[in-house]
C-alpha positions as CSV (number, residue, x, y, z in Angstrom):
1,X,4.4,2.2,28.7
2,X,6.6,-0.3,26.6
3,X,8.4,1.9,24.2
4,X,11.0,1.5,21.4
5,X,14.2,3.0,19.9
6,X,11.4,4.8,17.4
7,X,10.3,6.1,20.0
8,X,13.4,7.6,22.0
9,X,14.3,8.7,19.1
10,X,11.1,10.9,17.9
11,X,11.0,12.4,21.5
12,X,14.3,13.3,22.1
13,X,13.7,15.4,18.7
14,X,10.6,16.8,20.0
15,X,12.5,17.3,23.6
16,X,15.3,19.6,21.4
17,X,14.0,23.5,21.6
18,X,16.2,23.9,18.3
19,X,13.1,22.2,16.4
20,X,9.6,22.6,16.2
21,X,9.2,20.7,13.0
22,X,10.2,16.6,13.5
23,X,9.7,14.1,10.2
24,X,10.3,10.4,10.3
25,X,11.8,9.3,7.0
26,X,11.2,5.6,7.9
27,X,11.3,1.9,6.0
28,X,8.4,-0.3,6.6
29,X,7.3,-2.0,10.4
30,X,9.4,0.8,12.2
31,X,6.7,1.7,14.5
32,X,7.0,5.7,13.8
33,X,3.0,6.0,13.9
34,X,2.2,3.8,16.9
35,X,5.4,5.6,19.0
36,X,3.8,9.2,17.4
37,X,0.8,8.0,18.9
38,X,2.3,6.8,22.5
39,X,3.9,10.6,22.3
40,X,0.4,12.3,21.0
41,X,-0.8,10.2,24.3
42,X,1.6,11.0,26.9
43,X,1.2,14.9,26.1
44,X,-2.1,15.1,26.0
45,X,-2.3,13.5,29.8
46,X,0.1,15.3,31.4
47,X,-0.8,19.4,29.7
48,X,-3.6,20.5,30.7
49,X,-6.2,21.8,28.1
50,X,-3.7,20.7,25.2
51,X,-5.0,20.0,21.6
52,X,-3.2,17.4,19.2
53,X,-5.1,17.5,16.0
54,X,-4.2,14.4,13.4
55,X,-4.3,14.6,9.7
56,X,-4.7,11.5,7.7
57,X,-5.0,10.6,4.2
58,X,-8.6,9.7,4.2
59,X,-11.0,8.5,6.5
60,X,-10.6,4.8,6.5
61,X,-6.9,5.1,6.9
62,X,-7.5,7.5,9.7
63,X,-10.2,4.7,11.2
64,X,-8.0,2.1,10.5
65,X,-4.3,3.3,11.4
66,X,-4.0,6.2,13.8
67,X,-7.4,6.1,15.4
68,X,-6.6,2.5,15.7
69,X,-3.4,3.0,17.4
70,X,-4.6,5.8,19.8
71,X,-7.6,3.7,21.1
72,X,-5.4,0.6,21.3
73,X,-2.7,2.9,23.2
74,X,-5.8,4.3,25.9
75,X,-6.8,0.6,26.8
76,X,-3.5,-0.9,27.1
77,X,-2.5,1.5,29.9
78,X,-5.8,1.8,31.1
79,X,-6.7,5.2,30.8
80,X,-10.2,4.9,29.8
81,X,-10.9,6.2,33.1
82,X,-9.0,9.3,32.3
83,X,-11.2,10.5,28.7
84,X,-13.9,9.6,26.8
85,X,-13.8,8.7,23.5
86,X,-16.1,9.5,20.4
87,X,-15.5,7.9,17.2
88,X,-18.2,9.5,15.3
89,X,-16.2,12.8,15.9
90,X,-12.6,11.5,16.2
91,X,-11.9,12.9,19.7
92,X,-10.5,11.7,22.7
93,X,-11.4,14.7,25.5
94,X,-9.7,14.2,28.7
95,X,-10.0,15.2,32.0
96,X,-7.6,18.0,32.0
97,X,-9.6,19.6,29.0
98,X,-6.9,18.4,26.7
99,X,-8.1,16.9,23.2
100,X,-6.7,14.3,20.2
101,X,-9.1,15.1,17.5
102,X,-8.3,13.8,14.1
103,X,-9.4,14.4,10.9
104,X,-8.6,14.6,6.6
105,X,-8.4,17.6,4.3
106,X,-7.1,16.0,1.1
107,X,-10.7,15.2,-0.5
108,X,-11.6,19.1,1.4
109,X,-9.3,21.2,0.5
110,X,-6.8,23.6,2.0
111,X,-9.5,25.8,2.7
112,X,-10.9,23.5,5.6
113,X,-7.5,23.8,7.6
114,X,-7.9,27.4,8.0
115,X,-10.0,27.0,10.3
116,X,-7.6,24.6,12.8
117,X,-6.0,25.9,15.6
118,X,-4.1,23.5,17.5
119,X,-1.0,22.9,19.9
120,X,0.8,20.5,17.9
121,X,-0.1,18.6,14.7
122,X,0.6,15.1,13.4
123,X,0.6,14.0,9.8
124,X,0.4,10.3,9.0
125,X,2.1,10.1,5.9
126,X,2.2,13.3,5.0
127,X,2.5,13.1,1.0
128,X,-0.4,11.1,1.6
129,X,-2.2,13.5,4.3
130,X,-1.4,17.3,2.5
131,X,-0.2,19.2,0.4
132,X,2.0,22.1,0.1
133,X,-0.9,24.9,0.7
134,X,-2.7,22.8,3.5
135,X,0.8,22.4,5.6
136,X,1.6,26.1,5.3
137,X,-2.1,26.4,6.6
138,X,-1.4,24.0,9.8
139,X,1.8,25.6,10.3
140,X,0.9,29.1,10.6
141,X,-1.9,28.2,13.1
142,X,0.1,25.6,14.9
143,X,1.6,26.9,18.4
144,X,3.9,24.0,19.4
145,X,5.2,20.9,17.4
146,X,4.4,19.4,13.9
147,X,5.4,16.0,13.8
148,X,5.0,13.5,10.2
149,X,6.1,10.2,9.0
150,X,6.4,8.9,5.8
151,X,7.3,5.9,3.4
152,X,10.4,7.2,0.7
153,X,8.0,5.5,-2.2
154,X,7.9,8.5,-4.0
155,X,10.4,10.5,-6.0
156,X,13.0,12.2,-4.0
157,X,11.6,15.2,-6.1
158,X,9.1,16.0,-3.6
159,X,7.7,19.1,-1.5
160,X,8.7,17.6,1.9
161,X,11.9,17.9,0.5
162,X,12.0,21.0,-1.1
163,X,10.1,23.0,1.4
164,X,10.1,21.8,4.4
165,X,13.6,19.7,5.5
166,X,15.3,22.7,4.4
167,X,14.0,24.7,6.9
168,X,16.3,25.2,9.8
169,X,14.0,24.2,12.4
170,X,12.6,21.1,10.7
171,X,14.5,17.6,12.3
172,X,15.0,14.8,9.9
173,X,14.8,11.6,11.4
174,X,15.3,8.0,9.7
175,X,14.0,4.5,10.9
176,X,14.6,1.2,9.8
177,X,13.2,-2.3,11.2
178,X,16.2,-2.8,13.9
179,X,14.7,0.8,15.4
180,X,11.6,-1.6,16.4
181,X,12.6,-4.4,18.9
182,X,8.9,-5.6,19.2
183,X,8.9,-6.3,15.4
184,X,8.7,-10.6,15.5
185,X,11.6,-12.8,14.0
186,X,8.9,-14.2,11.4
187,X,7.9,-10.6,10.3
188,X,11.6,-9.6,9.7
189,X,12.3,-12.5,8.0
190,X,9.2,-11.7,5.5
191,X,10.9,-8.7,4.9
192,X,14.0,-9.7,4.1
193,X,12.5,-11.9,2.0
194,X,10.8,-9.8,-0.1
195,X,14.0,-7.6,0.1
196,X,15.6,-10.2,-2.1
197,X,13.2,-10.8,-5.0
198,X,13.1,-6.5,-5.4
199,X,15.5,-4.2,-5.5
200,X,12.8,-1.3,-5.4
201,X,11.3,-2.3,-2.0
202,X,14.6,-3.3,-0.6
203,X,15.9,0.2,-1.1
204,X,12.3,2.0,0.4
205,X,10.7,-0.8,2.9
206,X,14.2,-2.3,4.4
207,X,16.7,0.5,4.3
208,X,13.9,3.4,4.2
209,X,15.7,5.5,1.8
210,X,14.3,6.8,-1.7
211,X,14.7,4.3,-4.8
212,X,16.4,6.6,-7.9
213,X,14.8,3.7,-10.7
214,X,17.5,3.0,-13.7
215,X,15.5,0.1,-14.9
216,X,12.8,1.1,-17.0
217,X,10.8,-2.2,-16.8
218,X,8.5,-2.7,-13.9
219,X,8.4,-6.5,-13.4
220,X,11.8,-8.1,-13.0
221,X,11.0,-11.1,-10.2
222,X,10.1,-13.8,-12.9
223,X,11.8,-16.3,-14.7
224,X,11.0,-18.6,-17.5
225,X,10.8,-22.3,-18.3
226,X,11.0,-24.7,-21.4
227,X,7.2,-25.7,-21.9
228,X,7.9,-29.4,-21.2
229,X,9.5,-28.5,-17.8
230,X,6.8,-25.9,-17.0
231,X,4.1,-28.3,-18.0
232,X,5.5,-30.9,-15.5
233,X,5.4,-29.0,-12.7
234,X,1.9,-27.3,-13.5
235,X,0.6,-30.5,-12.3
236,X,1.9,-30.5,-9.1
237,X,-0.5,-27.4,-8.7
238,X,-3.1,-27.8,-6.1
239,X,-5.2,-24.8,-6.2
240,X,-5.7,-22.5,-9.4
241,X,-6.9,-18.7,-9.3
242,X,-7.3,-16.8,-12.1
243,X,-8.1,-12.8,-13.1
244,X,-9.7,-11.4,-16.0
245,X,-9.7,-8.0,-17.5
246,X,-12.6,-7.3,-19.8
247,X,-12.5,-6.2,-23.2
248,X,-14.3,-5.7,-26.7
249,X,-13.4,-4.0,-29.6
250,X,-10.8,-2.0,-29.0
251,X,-9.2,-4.0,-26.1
252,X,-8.8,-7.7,-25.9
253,X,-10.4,-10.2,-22.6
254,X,-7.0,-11.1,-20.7
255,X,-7.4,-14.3,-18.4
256,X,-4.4,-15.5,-16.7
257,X,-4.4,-18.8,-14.1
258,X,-2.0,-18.8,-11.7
259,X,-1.3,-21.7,-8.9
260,X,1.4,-21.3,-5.9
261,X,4.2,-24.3,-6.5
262,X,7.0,-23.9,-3.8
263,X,6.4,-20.2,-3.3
264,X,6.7,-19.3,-6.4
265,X,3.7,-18.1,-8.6
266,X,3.6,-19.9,-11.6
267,X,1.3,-18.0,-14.5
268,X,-0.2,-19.1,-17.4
269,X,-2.6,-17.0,-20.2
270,X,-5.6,-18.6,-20.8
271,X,-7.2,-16.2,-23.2
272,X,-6.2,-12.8,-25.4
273,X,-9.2,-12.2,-27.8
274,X,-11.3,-9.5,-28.8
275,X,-14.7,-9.4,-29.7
276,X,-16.3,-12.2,-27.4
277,X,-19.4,-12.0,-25.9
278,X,-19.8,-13.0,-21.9
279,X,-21.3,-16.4,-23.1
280,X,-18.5,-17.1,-25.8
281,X,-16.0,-16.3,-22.9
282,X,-17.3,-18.6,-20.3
283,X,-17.4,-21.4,-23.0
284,X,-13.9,-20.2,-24.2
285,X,-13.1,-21.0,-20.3
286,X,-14.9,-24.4,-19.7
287,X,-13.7,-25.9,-23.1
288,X,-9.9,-24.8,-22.6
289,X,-7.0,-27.0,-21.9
290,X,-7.4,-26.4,-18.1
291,X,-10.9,-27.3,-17.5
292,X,-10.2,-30.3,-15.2
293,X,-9.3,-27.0,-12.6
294,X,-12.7,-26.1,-12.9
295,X,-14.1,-24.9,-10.7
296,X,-12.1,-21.1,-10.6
297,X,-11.9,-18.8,-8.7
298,X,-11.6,-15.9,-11.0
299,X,-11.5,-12.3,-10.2
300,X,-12.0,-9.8,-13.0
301,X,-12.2,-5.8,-13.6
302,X,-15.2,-4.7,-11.3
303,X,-16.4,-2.2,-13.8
304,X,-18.1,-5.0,-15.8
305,X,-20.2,-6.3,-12.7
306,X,-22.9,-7.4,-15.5
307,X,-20.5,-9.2,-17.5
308,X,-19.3,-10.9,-14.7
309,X,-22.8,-11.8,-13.4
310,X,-23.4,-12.6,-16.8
311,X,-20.5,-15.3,-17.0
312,X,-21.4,-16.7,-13.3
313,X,-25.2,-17.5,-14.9
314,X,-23.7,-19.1,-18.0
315,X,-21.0,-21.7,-16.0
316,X,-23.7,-23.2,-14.5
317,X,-21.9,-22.7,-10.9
318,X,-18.5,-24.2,-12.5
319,X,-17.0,-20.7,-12.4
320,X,-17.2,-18.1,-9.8
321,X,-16.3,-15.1,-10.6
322,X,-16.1,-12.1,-8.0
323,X,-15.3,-8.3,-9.2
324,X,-11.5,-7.0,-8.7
325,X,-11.2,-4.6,-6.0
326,X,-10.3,-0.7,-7.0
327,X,-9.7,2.5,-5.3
328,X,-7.3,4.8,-5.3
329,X,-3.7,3.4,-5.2
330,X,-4.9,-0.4,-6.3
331,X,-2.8,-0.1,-9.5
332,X,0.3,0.3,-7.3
333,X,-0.7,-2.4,-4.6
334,X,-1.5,-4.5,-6.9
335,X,2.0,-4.5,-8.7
336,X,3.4,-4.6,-5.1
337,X,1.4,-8.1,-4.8
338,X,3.1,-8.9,-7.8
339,X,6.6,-8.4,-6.8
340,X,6.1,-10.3,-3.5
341,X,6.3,-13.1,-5.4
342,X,8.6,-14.8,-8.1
343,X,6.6,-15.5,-11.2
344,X,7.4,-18.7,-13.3
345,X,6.2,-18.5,-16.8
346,X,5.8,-20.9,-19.7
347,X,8.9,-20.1,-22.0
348,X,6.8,-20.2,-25.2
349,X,4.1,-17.8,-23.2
350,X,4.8,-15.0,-25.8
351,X,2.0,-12.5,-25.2
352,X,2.7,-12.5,-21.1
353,X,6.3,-12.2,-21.7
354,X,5.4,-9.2,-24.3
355,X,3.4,-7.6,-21.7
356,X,6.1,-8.1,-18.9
357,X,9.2,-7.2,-21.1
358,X,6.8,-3.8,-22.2
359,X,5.6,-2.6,-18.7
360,X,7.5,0.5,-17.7
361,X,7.6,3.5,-15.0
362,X,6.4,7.0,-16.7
363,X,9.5,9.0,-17.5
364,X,9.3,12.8,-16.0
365,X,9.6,15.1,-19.0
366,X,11.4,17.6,-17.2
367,X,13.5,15.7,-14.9
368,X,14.0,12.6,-16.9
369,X,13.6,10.9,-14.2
370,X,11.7,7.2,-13.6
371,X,8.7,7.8,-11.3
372,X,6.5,5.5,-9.5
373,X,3.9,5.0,-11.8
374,X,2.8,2.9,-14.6
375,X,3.5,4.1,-18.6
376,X,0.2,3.3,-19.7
377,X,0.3,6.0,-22.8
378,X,-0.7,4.2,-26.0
379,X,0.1,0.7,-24.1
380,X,-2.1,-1.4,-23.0
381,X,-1.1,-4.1,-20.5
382,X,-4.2,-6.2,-20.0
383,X,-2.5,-9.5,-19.3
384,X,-0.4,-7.4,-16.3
385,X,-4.0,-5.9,-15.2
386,X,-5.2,-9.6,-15.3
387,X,-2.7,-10.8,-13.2
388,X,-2.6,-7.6,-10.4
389,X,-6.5,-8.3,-9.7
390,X,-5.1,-12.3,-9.5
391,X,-2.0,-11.6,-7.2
392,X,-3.4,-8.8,-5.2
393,X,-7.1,-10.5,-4.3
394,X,-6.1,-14.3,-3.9
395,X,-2.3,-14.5,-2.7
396,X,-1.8,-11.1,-1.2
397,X,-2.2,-12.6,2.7
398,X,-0.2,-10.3,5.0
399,X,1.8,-12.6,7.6
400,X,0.5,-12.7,11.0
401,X,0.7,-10.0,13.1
402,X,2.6,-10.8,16.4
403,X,4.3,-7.5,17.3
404,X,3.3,-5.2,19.8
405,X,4.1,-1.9,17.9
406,X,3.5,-2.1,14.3
């Protein structure tokens, strides 16, 4: 089994009788859940009637990461032989009796996790995976190791850190990139790339350490050009993708167009009105100074299927429109598509730079402190919500994976 300095590193913490409690503080592309996995693996083959049970965040990130991992792990050293494998249950029995089983209990409750009694336990990202109330349940009925990973893109104000690094018996251990040798040349370099345009991910994703924010303002990766100069190279555009966040009274329709020029995202706002019905928007759209583009690709706020249906109908098939995708941290990723990328923006573009220039982390009342999520009280950023669904559906295309731990 091909291994990595993750890897020696996790197990020579798990090896050490002094602690029964190992977390992997780690940057992004370290490999800390594929070498968890390899460990989860390799114990399970060689103790008899052993039980590793996972915890994951939800089920699709269970189906799609750890289970993911495990399986790829069995049939790369050929042990399909050695266990079967049931993904309707999330178990891998083998034929010493021992058992990988994984499951959630964050949409559960800790109430679920009374019932698990297990050898050792392995959250994948465990801020993610559990709280405070369902760890202390999994630790009391754990009789070996608890092993978790996470990603520092939280506030250093966390339970982790107040309950459970301070325990004596809990090892701390932290991974960067340079811990994973199978990570590819072009991978690292997309890192350090993205290092450079944000200070934010730098500090979490490269060095894997917690970001303490002193800028208030959330989108800093942009520049600005005179309009003649932006206008000039707007034509060297190719392709044009736009996203639009719905509005009526209250709220205004934002629609941004974007096109990729040299790497850079350059962003223009196409509408910011009030009070327009889906037929006056889609002639708003056809008629405007951009209409030789036509035909967009638009994505736009998935709560308004109708309107957007309604729009599609109304174009004539010169528009296509296609509903944002949402769930529960797409707020976050989307502005993480956002800062990928440096944004060039027409210098007399006042209501975008308004919106950009406005956009802050939530302060903590009691800590003062900047945390990682969006100010949104009394504000209104529809031009920045345009833009997330734009960035995040159309130019958000994760670079080939070539490694063989990820």
């Amino acid at each position: 089994m091909e291994t990595t300095r993750t890897f020696s590193k996790i197990l020579e913490a798990v090896a050490d009788d002094r602690y029964r409690i190992i977390g992997a503080v780690s940057g992004t592309r370290t490999g800390k859940s594929y070498s968890m996995a390899q460990l989860a693996v390799l114990k399970a083959l060689n103790t008899p009637f052993f039980t590793v049970t996972y915890i994951a965040p939800n089920i699709p990130h269970l189906r799609l990461g750890v289970w993911k991992d495990l399986t790829s792990i069995i049939n790369s050293e050929k042990l399909g032989g050695f266990c079967q494998i049931n993904l309707s249950t999330f178990t891998i029995k083998f034929s010493n009796g021992s058992i990988i089983q994984a499951t959630s209990f964050m949409d559960k409750g800790a109430e679920l996790a009374k019932g698990v009694a297990t050898d050792w336990a392995v959250f994948e990202e465990i801020l993610e995976s559990a709280d405070w109330e369902i760890f202390s349940q999994i630790n009391s009925r754990c009789r070996g190791k608890i092993l978790f990973n996470f990603n520092p893109s939280c506030s250093r104000n966390n339970w982790v850190e107040k309950y459970v690094f301070s325990q004596p018996n809990c090892k701390r251990i932290h991974l960067t990139i340079d811990d994973n040798r199978f990570l590819s040349d072009e991978q690292k370099q997309e890192i350090y790339r993205l290092a450079e345009l944000d200070q934010r991910y730098k500090q979490i994703y490269l060095v894997g350490d917690y970001y303490s924010m002193s800028e208030k303002q959330i989108i800093t990766n942009y520049q600005t050009l005179p309009h003649a100069d932006f206008l000039e190279a707007w034509q060297n555009g190719t392709r044009f993708y736009g996203g639009l966040d719905f509005g009526y009274i209250n709220s205004v329709n934002a629609l941004v167009i974007t096109t990729m020029i040299g790497g850079n995202i350059y962003v223009k706002t196409l509408m910011y009105q009030n009070q327009l019905l889906n037929n006056e928007i889609c002639e708003r759209i056809l008629n405007s100074e951009c209409a030789d583009k036509c035909p967009y690709n638009i994505v736009a706020d998935s709560a308004e299927m109708k309107s957007i249906d309604e729009i599609n109908k109304y174009s004539n098939g010169k528009l296509h429109l296609v509903g944002a995708s949402k769930g529960k941290n797409s707020v976050l990723e989307g502005l993480n598509s956002i800062k990928k990328f440096k944004l060039v923006i027409d210098s007399t573009d006042s209501l975008l730079i308004r919106d950009i220039e406005s956009y802050e982390w939530l302060q903590d009342k009691s800590t003062n402190e900047l945390v990682n999520t969006p100010n949104k009280q009394g504000y209104d950023a529809h031009l920045i919500d345009a833009l997330s669904y734009c960035v995040r559906t159309y130019y958000n295309q994760p670079t080939k994976n070539k490694s063989r731990v990820c």
